[in-house]
N, C-alpha and C positions, 0 to 999 in steps of 0.2 A: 202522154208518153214520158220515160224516165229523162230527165235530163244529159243520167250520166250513158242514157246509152249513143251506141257509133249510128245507130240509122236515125238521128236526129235531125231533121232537117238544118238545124243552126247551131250544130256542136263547134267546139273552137276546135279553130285549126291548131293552137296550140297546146292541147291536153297533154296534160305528162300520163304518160304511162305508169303503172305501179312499180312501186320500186324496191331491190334487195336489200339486204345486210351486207355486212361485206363480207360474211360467211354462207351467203346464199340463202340465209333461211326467207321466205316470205313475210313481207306486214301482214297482219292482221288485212283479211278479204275484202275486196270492195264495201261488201255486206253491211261491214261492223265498222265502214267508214261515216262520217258524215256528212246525209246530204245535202246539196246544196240548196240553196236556200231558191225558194221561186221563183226569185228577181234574178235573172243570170244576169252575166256582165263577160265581159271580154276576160279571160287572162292573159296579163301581161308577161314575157320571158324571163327568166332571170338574169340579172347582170352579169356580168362578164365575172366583177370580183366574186359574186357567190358560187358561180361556177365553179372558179379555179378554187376556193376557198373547199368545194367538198372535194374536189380530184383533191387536194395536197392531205385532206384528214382521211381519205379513201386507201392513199399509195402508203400514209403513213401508219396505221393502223395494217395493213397488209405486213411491211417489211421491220416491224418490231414487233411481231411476235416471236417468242422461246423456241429453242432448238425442240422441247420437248411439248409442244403446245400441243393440244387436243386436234387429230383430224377427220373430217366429215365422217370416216369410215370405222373408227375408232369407239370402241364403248367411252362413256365421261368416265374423267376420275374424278374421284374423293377430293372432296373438298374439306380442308380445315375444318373441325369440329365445332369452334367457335364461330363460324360467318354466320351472320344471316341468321342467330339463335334466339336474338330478343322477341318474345313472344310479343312486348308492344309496339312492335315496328309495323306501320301501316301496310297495308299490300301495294300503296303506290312506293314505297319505298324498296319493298322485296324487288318491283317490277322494275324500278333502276338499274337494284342489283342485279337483276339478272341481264341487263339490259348492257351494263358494265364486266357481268361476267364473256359477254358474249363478245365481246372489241377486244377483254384480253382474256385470252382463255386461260381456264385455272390450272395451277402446277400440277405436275405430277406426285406422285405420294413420297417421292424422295424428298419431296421439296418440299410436301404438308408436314411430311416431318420434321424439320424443322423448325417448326412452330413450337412456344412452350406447350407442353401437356396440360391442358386442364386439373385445376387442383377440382378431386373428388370430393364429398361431400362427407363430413368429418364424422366417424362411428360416434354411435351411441355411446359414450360415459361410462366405462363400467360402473356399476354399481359398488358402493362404498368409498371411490375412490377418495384420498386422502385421509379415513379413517382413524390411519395410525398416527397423523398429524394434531389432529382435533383433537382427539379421545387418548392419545397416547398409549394404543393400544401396542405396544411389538416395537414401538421403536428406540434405535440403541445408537448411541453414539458408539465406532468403529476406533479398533485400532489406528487404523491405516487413516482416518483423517485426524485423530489423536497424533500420530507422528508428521503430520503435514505442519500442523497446528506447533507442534515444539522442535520443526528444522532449527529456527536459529539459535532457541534454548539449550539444546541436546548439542548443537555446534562447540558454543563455549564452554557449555559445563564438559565436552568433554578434552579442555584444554585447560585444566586445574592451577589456581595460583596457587599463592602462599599458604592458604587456608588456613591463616590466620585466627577467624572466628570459631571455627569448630576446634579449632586448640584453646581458645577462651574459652569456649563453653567445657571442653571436656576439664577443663585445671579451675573453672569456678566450683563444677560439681563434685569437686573432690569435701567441699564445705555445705554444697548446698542436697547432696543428696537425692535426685529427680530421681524415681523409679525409672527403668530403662527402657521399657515401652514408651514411656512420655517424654524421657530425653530426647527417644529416639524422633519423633515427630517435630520438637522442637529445633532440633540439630537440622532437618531436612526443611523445613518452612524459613526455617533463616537463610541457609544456603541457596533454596529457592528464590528469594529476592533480593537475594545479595546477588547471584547472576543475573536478574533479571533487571536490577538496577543498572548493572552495567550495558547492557545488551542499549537502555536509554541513552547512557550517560554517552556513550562510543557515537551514536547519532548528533547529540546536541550540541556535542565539542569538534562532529567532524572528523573524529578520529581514524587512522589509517589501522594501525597494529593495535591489538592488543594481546597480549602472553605470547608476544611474537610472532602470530597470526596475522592475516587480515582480518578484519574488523566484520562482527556477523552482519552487517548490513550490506558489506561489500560484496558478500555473497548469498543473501537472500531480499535483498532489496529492503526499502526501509519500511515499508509500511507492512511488510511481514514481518521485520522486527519488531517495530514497535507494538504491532495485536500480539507476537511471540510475550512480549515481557510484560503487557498488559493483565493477558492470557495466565500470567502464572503467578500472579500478584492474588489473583484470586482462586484458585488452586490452593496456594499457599491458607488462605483465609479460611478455604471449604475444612482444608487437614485440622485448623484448627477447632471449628464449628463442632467438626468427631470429637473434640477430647471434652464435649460438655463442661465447660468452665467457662463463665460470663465476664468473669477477670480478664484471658487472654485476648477475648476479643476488642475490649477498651483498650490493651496495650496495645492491640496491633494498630489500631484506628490511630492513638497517639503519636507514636515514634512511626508513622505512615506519613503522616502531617507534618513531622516536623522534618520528616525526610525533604519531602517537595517544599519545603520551605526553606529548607537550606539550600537545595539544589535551584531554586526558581531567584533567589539573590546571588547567586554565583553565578550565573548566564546573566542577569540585569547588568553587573557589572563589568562582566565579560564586551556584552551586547552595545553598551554605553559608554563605555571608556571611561568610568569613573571606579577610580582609586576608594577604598574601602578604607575604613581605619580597622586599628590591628586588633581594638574591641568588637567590632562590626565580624570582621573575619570570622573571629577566637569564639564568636556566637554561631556561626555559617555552619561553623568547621564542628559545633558541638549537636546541631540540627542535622548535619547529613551526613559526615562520618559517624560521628556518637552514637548517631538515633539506631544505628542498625546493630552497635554492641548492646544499647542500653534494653533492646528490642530483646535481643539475646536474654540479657540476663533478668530481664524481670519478668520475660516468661517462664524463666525455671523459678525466679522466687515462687510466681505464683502456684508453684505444682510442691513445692519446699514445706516441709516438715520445720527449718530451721529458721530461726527468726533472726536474722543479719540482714544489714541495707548496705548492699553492694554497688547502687548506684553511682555514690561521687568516686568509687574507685573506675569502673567503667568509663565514666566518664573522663576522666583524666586519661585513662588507655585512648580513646578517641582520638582526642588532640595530640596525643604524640605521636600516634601511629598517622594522624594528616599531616602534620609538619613535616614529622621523619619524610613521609612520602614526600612533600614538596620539593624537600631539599635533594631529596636522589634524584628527582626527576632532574631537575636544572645540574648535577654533577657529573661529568664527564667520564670518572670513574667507579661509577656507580651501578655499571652495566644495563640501568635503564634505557640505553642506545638501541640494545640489540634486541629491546622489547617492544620498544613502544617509536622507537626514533629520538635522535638528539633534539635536548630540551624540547620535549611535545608541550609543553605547558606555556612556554613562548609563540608555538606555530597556531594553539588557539587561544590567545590572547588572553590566557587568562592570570590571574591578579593571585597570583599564590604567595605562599609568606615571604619568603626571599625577597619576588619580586617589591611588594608592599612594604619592607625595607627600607629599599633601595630609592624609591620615590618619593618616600617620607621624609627620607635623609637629605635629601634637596630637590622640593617642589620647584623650582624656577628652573631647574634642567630636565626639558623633554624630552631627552633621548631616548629611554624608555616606555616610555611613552607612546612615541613615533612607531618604536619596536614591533609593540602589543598591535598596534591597529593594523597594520601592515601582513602579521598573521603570517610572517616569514617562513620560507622554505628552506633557505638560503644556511647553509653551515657557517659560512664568515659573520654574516650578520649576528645569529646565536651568539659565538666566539665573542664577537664583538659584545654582546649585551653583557656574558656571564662578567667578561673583564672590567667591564663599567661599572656591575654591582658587588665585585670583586674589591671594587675600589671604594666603594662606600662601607665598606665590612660587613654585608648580606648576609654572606656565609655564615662568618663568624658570628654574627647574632644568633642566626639561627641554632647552631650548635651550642650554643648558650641554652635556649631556650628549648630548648631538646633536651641537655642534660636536666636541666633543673622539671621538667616535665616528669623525668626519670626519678628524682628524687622523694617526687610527691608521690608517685606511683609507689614507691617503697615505703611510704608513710602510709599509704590507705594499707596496704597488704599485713604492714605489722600492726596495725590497730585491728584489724578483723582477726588475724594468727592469734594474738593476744583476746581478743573477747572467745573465741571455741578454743582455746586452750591446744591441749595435745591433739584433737581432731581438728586443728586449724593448718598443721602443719606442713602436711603431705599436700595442701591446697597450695599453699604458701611459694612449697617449692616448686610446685608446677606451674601458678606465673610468674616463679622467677627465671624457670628455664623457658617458656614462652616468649616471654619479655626480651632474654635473651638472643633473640634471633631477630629481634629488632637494630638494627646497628647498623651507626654511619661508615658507608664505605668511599 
């Protein structure tokens, strides 16, 4: 006879009865229990602590369930889409789960919802795609990211200085003759990095104002500027590439180079605190202002019919037109104030002719010195520096060497007048009235 049954003659008195969930459902049936092994033995009761140990996991599992928990009477809801999906999850595991679904019954569907959504299973590739990337079939670069690409270009070009250069160019070709389709491209590829220079130049000095503006960085951030003037450096190149001539492209590459070589020793010096000689400078000054007249004008030779070397004349334009600048910058009444701010050339520490003067004129006095590193804001301080170099005769050197710049500049112009004769003339007068709007104020 079975062990586990009641008319056993020697069943124990203390058999547990089968027992619930704490949702009522049944264990699995005597049946699919296991039975005892042949040898019986007494069981003993449980301890007091196991006792109370399941009434406290009995009442607690009862009085922590959800307002909206699943009841006896109730169909199940929907369970989260994700539980319980791993196809290699053993079936002792499901049986946990479910065993664990059962002590805390599942949310209701306001509540699955809350769950992220399963990301779906990603379509099929269209066919071809990137196509036009590969193969370059259709694809165009856009206006509209064209104008993205030249916010800070289009910025300042359309805040116009002196324009300067395009009055050289237009009073050289009075001699040099460029057909006016090829002026024309030459006149715009210059202009093109001559703002585009600037658009650099306003970042690596710090600069606030420029043509009494802020500054394109200040309003497009600096690393859109500088891809801006990057950006149309080579632009500029492509326009030239159109005019099929192998000449222009050695020019631009040239006076490109000597650009950033005048400009990468003016920041060294800036950056380092070290005082230039006035040879050192007058070479700077002929690499990074020059290079962009010298750029000018020997792209029109090379399109020139006329055989004249206009070079050492340009190049002398350079250096007076950087001096002149230097000296307005530092002059009070100069109205570079209302442009750029009083003496900007002191607030970025930089080593302009005046200043280079002034510290030549006695190395054992650092007040200028002290000035420059200091990178002043300060209006008294300025005051104070112009009065200092005021005192060593800065100015007045300068204005020396300003004039007599002028003087040579009248030399190159009547030795060219004189080699084209009567056609030399009408060029002649046009950079003397150019020249003219050069002038110390």
């Amino acid at each position: 006879m079975s062990a586990s049954s009641s008319a056993h003659p020697f069943a124990s008195p203390n058999a547990i009865p089968p027992r619930t969930s704490s949702t009522g459902i049944l264990n699995p049936s005597s049946g699919s229990l296991r039975q005892p092994s042949s040898r019986t033995s007494v069981l003993r009761p449980l301890s007091e602590i196991d006792w109370l140990g399941q009434s406290k996991k009995s009442k607690t599992s009862h009085s922590a369930e959800p307002l909206n928990a699943h009841q006896p009477d109730q169909q199940p809801q929907a369970t989260a889409p994700y539980l319980n999906s791993n196809p290699l999850s053993s079936a002792a595991d499901r049986a946990d789960s479910n065993m664990d679904n059962t002590q805390h019954p599942t949310a209701s569907l306001d509540e699955a919802s809350n769950y992220p959504t399963p990301l779906s299973p990603p379509s099929e590739h269209a066919k071809g795609i990137g196509e036009e990337l590969i193969y370059g079939n259709g694809v165009a670069w856009t206006e509209e990211k064209e104008r993205i690409l030249l916010g800070p270009y289009d910025y300042l070009y359309g805040h116009p200085g002196k324009d300067i250069r395009s009055q050289c160019i237009a009073a050289f070709n009075q001699w040099l003759k460029v057909p006016p389709e090829r002026l024309d491209i030459i006149t715009k590829v210059v202009g093109m990095l001559h703002t585009s220079s600037l658009l650099v130049d306003d970042v690596e000095d710090s600069s606030v104002l420029r043509r009494g503006i802020p500054v394109a960085h200040a309003i497009f951030g600096t690393p859109q500027t500088i891809n801006s003037a990057n950006y149309v450096y080579f632009r500029a190149l492509s326009l030239l590439l159109s005019m099929n001539n192998p000449k222009l492209i050695e020019i631009f590459t040239e006076e490109l180079l000597n650009l950033h070589r005048g400009q990468g020793m003016d920041l060294y010096w800036r950056d380092s605190l070290t005082c230039p000689s006035e040879a050192d400078y007058l070479e700077m000054v002929g690499n990074k202002t020059g290079g962009l007249f010298r750029l000018a004008i020997k792209l029109m030779q090379a399109e020139s019919q006329v055989e004249v070397d206009c070079a050492p004349l340009v190049s002398t334009i350079g250096l007076l037109f950087q001096i002149l600048d230097d000296h307005l910058n530092l002059s009070p009444t100069s109205g570079y104030a209302s442009l750029k701010g009083l003496c900007e050339d002191l607030t970025e520490g930089k080593f302009s002719f005046p200043v280079i003067h002034a510290i030549r004129a006695d190395p054992a006095n650092q007040i200028l010195i002290n000035i420059l590193k200091q990178k002043t804001t300060d209006e008294e301080v300025k005051r104070y520096a112009l009065r200092y170099m005021e005192s060593k005769g800065s100015f007045e050197y300068s204005k020396r060497v300003i004039s007599e710049l002028r003087g040579k500049v009248e030399e190159h112009v009547k030795k060219i007048e004189a080699l084209l004769g009567e056609e030399g003339r009408d060029g002649a007068e046009a950079l003397r009235v150019m020249l003219g709007r050069l002038v110390l104020r």
